[in-house]
N, C-alpha and C positions, 0 to 999 in steps of 0.2 A: 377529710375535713382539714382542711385549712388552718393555723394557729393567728391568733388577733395581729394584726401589725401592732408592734410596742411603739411606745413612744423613745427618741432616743433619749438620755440620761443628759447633764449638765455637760458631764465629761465631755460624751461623744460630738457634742456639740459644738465646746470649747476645740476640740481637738479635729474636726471638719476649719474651722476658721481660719488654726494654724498653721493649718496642710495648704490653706489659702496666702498666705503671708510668709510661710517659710521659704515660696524661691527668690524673693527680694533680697530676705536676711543673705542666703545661699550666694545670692551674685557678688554678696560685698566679702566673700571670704567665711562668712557664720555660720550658722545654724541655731534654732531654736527646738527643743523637746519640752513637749507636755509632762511634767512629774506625774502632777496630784491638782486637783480642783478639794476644797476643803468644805462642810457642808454651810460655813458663812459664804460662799461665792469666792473664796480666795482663790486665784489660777495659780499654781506653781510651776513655775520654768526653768529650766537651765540653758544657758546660751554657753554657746561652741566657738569654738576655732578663733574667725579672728574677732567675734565679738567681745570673748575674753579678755577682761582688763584695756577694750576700747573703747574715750570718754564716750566715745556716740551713743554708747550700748546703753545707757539709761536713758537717753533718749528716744532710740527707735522703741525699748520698751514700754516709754509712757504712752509716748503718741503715737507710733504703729502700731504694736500690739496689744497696748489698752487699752486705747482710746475706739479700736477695731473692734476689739471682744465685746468692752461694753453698749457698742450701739447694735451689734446682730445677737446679744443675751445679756437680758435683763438682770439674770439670779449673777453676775459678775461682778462683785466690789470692789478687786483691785487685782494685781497682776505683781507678782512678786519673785525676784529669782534666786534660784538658791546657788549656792556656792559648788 
């Protein structure tokens, strides 16, 4: 017997999208890592290399990586990174 297919989680979800968007970041020098998704829909991230203290970094955040999350999962209210 077979076990049910599950559904995937907020996370894995989150974390399929990123793995979509992370070779963008990658080409410019960056990286993006999935922390933690929180259970209001917060995404936590950390950005890498040359995203680090680069002014652009809070804009590829708002508009590439949240404004992406929030249109392929809905339980997504913001996208926030940590230090």
């Amino acid at each position: 017997m077979s076990a049910a297919p599950t559904t995937p989680t907020v996370f894995d979800r989150v974390a399929r999208v990123i793995k979509l968007i992370r070779p963008a970041v990658q080409a410019d020098g960056g990286d993006v890592e999935l922390v933690d998704v929180t259970d209001a829909g917060v995404v936590q991230i950390r950005l890498h290399g040359a995203c680090v203290g680069c002014p652009s970094s809070m804009i590829t955040l708002q508009v590439g990586i949240e404004r992406n999350l929030k249109a392929h999962i809905p339980e997504v209210t913001k996208v926030e990174a940590l230090d």
